[in-house]
Rosetta silent file (secondary structure, phi, psi, omega in degrees, C-alpha in Angstrom):
SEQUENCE: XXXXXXXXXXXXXXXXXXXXXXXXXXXXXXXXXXXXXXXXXXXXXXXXXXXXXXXXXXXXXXXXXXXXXXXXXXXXXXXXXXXXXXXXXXXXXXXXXXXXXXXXXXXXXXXXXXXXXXXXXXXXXXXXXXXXXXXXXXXXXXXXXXXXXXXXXXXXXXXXXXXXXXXXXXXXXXXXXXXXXXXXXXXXXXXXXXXXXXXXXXXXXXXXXXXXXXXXXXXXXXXXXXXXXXXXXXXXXXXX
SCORE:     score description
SCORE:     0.000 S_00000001
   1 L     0.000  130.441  167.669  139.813   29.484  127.732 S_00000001
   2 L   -42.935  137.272  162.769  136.545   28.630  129.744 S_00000001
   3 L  -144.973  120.755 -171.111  133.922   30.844  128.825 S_00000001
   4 L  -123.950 -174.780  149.659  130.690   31.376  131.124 S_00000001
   5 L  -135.509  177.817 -176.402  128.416   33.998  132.474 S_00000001
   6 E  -149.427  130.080  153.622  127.014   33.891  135.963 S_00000001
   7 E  -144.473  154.587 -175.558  123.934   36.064  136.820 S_00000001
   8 L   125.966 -158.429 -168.196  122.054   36.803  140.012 S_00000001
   9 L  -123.068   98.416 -145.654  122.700   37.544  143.639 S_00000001
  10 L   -79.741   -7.976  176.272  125.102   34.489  144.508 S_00000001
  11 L   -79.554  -12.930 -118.817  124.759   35.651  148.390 S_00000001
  12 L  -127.287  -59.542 -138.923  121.124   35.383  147.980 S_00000001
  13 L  -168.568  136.172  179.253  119.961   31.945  147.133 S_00000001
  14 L  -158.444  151.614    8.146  121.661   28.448  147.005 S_00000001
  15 L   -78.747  161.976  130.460  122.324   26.016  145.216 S_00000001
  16 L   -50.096  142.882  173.506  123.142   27.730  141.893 S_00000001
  17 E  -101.928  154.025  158.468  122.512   26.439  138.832 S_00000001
  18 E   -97.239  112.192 -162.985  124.752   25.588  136.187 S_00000001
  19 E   -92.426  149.451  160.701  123.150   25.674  132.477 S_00000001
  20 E  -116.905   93.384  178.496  124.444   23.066  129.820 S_00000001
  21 L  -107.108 -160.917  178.144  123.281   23.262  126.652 S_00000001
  22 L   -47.801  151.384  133.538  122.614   20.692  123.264 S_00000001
  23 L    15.196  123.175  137.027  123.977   19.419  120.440 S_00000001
  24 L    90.739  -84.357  113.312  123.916   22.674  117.342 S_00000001
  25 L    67.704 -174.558  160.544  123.265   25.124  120.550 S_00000001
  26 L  -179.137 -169.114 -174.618  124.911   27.747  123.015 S_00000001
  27 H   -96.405   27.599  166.756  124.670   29.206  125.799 S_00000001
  28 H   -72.123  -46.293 -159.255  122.213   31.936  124.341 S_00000001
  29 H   -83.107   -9.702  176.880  119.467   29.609  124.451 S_00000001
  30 H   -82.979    7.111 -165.394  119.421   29.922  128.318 S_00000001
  31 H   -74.780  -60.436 -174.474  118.463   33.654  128.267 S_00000001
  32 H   -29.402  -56.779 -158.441  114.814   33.094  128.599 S_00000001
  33 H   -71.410  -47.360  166.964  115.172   30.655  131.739 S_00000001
  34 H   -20.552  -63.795 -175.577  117.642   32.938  133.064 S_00000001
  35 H   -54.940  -45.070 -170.543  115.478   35.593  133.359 S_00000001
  36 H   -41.481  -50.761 -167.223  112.563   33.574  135.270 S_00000001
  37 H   -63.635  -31.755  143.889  115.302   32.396  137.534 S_00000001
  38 H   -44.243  -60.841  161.380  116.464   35.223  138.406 S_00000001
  39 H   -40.149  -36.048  159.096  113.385   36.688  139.076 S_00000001
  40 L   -99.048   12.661  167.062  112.910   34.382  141.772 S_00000001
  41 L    87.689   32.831  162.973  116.465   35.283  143.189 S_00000001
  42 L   -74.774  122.287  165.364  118.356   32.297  141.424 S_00000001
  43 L   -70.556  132.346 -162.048  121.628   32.151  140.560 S_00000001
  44 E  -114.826  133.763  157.188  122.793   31.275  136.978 S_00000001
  45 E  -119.073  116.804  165.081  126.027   29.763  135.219 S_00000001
  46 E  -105.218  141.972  148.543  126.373   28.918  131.177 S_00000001
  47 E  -101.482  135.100  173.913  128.794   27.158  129.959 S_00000001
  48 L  -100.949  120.165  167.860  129.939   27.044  126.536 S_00000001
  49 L   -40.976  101.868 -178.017  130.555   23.886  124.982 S_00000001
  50 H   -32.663  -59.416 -121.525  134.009   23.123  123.273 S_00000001
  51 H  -106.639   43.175  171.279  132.680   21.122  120.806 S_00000001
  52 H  -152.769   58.147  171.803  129.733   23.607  119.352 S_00000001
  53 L  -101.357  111.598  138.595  131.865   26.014  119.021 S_00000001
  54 L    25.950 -104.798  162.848  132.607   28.469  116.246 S_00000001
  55 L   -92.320  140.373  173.339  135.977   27.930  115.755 S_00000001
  56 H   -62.506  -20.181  165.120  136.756   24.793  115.032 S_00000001
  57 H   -36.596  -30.727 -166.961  140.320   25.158  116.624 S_00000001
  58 H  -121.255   26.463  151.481  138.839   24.402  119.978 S_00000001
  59 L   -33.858  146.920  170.942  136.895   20.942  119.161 S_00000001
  60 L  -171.512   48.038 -161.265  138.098   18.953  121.503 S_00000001
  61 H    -3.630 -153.237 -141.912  135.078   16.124  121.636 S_00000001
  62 H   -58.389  -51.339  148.017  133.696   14.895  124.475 S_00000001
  63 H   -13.157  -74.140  170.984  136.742   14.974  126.986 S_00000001
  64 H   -43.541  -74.657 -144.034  136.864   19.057  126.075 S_00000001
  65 H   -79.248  -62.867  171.402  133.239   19.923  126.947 S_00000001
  66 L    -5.495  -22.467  177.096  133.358   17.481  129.900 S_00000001
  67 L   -92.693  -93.727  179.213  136.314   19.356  131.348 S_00000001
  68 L     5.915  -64.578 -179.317  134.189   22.713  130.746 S_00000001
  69 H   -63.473  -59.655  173.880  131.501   21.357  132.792 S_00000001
  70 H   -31.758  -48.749 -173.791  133.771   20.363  135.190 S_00000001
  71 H   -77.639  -29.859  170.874  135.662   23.824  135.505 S_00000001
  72 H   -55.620  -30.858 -160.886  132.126   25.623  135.102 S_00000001
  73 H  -108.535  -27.107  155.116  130.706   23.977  138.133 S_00000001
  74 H   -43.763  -55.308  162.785  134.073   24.331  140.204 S_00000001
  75 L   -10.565  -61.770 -160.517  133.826   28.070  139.529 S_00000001
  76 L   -90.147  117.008 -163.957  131.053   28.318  141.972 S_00000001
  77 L   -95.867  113.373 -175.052  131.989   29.090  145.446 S_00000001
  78 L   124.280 -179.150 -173.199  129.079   27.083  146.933 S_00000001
  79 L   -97.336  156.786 -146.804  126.814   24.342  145.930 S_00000001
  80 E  -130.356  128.738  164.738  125.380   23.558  142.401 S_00000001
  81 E  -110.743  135.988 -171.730  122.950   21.943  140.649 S_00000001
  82 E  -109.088  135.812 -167.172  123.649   21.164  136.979 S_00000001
  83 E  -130.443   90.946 -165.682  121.322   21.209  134.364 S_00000001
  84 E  -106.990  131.118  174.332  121.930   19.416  131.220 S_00000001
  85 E  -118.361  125.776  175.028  120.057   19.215  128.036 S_00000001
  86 L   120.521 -104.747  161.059  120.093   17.170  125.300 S_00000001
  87 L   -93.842  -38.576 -162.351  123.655   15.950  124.094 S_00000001
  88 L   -53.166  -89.921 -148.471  124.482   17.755  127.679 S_00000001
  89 L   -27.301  -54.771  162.993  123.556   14.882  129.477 S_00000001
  90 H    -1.185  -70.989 -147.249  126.242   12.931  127.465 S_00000001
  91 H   -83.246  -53.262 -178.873  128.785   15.316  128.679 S_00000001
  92 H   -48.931  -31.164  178.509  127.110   15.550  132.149 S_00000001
  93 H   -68.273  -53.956 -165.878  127.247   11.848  132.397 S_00000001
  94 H   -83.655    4.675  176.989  130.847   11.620  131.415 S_00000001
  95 L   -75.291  172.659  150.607  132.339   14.656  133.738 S_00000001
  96 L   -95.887   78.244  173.885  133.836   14.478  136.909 S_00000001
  97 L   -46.867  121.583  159.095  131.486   16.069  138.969 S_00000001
  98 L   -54.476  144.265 -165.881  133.050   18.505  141.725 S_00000001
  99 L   -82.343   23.720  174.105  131.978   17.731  145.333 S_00000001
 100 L   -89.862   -5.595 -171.887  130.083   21.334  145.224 S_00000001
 101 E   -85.324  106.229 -172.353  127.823   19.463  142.896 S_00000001
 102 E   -95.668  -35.673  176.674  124.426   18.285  144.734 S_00000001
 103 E  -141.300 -172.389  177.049  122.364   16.915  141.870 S_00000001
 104 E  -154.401  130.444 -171.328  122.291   16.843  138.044 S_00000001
 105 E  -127.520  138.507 -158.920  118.870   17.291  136.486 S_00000001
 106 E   -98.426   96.319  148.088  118.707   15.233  133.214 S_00000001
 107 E   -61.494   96.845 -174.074  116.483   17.571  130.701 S_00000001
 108 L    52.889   29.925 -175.456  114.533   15.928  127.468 S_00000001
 109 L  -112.691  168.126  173.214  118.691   14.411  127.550 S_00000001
 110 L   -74.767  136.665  156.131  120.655   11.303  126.835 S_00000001
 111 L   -92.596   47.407 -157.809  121.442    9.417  130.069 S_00000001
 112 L   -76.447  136.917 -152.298  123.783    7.208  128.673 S_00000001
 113 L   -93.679 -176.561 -177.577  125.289    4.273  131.214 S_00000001
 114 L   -49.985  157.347  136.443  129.241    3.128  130.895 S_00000001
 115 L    83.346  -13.354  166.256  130.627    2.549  127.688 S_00000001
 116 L   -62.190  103.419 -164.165  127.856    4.342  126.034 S_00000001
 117 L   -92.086 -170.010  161.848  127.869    7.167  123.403 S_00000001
 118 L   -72.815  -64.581 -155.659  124.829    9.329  122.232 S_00000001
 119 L   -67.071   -4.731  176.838  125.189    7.428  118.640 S_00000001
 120 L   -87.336  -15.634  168.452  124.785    4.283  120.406 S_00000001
 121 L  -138.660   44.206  148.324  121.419    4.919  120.739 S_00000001
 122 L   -55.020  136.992  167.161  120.431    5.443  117.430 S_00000001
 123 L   -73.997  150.381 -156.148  118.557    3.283  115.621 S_00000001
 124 L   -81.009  145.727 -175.773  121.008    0.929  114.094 S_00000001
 125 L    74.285   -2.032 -167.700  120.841    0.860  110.374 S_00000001
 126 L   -93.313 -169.413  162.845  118.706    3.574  109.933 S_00000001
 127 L   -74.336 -179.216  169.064  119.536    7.264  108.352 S_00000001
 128 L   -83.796  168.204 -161.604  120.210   10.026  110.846 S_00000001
 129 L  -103.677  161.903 -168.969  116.751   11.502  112.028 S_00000001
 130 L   -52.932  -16.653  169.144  115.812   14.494  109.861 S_00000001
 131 L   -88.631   16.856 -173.539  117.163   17.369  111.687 S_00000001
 132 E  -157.230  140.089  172.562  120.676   16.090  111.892 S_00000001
 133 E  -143.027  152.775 -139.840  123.479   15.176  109.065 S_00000001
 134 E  -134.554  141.203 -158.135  126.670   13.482  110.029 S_00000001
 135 E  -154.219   86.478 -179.947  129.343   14.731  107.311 S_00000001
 136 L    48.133 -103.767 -156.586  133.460   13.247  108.260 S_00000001
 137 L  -107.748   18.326 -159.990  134.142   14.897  111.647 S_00000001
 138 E  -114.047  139.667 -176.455  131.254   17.364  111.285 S_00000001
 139 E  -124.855  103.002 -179.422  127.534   16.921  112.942 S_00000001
 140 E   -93.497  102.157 -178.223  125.683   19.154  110.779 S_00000001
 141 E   -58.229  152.330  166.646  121.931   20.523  112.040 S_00000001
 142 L   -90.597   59.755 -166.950  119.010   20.874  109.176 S_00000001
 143 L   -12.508  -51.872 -170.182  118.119   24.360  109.195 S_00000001
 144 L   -64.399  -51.567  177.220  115.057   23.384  107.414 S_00000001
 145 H   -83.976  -12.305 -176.451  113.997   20.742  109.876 S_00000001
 146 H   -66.658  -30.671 -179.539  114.822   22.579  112.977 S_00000001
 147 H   -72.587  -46.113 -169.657  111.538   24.810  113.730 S_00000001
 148 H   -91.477   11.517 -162.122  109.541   21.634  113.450 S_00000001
 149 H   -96.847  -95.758 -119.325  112.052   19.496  115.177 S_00000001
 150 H  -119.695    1.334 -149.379  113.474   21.225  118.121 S_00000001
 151 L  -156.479   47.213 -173.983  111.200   24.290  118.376 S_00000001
 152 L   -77.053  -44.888 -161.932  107.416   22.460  117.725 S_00000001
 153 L  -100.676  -12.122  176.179  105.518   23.890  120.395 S_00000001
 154 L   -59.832  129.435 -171.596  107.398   27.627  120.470 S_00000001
 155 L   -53.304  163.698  179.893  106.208   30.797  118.440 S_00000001
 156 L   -50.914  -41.633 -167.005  107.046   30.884  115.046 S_00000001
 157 L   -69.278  -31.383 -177.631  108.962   34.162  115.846 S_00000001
 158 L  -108.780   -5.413  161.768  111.169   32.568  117.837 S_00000001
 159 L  -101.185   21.789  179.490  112.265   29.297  116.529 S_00000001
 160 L  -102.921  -41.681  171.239  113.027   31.328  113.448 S_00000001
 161 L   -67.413  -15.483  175.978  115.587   33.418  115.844 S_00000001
 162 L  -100.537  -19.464 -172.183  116.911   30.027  117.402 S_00000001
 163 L   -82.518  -14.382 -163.375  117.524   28.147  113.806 S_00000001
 164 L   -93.191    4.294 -170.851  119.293   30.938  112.867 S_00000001
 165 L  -100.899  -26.009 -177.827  121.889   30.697  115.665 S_00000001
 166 L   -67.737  143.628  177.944  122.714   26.984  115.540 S_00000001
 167 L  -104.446  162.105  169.154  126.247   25.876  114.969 S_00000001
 168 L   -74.856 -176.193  173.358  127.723   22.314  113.577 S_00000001
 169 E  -137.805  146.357  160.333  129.605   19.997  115.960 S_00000001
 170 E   -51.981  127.301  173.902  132.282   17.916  116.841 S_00000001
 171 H   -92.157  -24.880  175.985  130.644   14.521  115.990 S_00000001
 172 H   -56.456   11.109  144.538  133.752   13.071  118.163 S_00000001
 173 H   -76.851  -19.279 -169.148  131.610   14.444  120.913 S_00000001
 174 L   -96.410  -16.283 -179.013  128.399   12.275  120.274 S_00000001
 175 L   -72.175  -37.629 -171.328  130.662    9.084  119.210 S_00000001
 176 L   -98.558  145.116 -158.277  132.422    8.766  121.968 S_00000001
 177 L   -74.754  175.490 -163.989  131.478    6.388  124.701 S_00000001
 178 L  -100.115  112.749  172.842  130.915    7.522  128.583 S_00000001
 179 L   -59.675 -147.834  172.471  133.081    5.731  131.474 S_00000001
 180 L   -68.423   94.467 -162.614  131.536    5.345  134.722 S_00000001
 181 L   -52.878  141.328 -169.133  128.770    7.741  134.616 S_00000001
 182 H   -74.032  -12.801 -159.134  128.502   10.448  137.292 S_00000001
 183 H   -90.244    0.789  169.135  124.649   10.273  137.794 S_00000001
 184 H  -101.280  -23.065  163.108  125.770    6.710  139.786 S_00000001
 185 H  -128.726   25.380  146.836  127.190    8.714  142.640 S_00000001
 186 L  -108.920  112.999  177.099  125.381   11.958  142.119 S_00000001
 187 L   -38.659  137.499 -162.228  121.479   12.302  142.933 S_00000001
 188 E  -121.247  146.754  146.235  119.899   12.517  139.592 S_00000001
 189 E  -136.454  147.781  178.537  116.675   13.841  138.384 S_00000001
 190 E  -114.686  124.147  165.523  115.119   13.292  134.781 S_00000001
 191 E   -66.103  139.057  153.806  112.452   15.896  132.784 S_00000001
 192 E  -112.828  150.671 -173.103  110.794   14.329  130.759 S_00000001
 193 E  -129.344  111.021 -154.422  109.322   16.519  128.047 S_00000001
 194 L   -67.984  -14.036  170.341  106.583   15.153  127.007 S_00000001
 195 L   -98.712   33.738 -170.742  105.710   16.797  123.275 S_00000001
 196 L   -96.631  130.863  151.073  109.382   16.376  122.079 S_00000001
 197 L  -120.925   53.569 -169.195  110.355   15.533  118.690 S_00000001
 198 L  -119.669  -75.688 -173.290  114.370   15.091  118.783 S_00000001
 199 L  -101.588  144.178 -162.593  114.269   12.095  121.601 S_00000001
 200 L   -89.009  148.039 -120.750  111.320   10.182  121.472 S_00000001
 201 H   -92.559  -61.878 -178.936  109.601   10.452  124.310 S_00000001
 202 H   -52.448   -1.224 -178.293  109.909    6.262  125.360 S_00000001
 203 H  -111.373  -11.517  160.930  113.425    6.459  125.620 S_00000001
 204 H   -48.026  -49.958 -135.841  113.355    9.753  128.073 S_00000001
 205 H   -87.261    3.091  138.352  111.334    7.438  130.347 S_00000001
 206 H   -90.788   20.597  142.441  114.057    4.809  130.071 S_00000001
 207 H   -70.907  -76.736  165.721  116.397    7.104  131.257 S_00000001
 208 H     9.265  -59.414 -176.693  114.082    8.108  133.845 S_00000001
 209 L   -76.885   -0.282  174.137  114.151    5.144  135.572 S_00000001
 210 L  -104.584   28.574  144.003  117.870    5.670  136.243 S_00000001
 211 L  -119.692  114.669  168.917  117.145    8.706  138.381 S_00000001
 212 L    19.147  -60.503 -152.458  116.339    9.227  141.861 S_00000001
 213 L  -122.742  176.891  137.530  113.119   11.163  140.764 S_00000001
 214 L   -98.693  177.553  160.561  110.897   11.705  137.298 S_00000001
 215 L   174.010  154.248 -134.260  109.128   14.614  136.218 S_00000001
 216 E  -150.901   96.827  156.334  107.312   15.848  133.476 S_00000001
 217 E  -102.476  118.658  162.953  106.926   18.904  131.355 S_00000001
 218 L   -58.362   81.566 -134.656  104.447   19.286  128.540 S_00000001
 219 L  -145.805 -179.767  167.510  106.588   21.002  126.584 S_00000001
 220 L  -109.414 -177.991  179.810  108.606   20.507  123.068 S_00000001
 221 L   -38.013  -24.361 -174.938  112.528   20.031  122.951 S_00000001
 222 L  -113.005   69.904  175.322  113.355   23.832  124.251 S_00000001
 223 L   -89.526   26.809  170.443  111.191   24.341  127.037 S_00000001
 224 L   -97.588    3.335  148.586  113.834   26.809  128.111 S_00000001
 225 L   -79.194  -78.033 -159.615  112.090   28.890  125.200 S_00000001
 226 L   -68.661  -35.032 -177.670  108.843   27.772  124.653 S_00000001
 227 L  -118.208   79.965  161.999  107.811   27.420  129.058 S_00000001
 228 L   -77.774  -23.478 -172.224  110.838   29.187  130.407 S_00000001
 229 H   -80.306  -54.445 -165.531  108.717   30.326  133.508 S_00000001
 230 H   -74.140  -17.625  160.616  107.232   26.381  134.339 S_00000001
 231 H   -85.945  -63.852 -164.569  110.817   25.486  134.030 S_00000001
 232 H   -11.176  -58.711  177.147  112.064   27.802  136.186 S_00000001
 233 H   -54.682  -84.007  118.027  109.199   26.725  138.719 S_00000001
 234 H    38.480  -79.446  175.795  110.121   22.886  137.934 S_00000001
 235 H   -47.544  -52.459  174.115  113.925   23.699  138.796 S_00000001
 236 H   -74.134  -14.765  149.410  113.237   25.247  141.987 S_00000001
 237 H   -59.269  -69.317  179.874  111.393   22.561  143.203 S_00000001
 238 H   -34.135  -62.637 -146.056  113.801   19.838  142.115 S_00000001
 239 L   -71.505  -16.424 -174.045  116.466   22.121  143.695 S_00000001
 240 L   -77.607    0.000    0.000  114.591   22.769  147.129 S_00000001
């Protein structure tokens, strides 16, 4: 069963956004952003990701959250902007965006082109980067590495409350490759966040060039934690 939440006043303010989040993640990590966004009379959707999920029963790699996004952004009677971070983009890249869908804004995420997975653009030969361990069908986060990893520029208080929250993954979500990516017939925009140390920062700004626009937050991996207000602000531009 799909499972979202939608807040705000959906009569109020259009397009809506739809949140997507990472890798290890949920949709709990959107609260923060929520609120700003609200607060300026936005409307909010999360979607929760098959394949960071709990039970493992409802893995369903990349195909699974890809439908999710799909059904999440359907949901919404009116038009949407989609906001994916992370591993989202993956999944944003490989859905089949609904025509209620006006853009897709690419956050710190992989933009990966046909035939591409997230694991594809690893460096080849190396280890896994220190915050992440790859274990049979399991993508296991580093509890230990996560505060300075994904949470660098955020208080202490609160990347202690986000490591403690993360889930494994389907690694058949990051393995598998993308077909014809939707960001080639959907208007695109890429964040780039410019203190992050989960994708290094030169390979945001080749994704970058394969969106409509750029933009730039000084920010670490979560800036829907650590600058939830300057995203907010950020979003509502993009979306106006």
């Amino acid at each position: 069963m799909l499972r979202f939440r939608v807040f705000g006043r959906s009569a109020m303010l259009n397009p809506a956004f739809v949140l997507v989040h990472g890798s290890w993640h949920g949709p709990w990590c959107w609260a923060p952003l929520e609120e700003e966004l609200r607060r300026r009379g936005a409307v909010t959707r999360t979607v929760a990701l098959p394949s960071c999920d709990e039970d493992r029963a409802r893995w369903a790699g990349l195909d699974g959250d890809a439908r999710a996004v799909e059904e999440g952004a359907a949901a919404v009677d009116g038009p949407v902007v989609v906001v994916a971070h992370s591993y989202a983009g993956v999944v944003a890249s490989a859905a089949a965006m609904p025509p209620n869908v006006r853009s897709i804004v690419f956050l710190g995420a992989f933009m990966p082109d046909r035939g591409r997975s997230l694991v594809s653009y690893l460096p080849e030969g190396e280890p896994p980067p220190p915050f992440a361990r790859f274990d049979g069908p399991v993508s296991h986060f580093v509890a230990e590495a996560a505060p300075a990893h994904f949470y660098n520029t955020c208080a202490p208080e609160v990347a202690a409350a986000a490591t403690a929250r993360l889930r494994d993954q389907d690694i058949r979500a990051i393995s598998a490759p993308v077909g014809e990516p939707s960001w080639r017939s959907v208007p695109s925009d890429y964040v780039v966040l410019t203190q992050d140390r989960v994708l290094p920062v030169p390979l945001q700004e080749r994704f970058a060039t394969q969106a409509r626009r750029r933009h730039a937050l000084d920010t670490d991996h979560s800036p829907f934690l650590c600058a939830p207000g300057r995203l907010a602000d950020l979003l509502l531009r993009i979306a106006a």
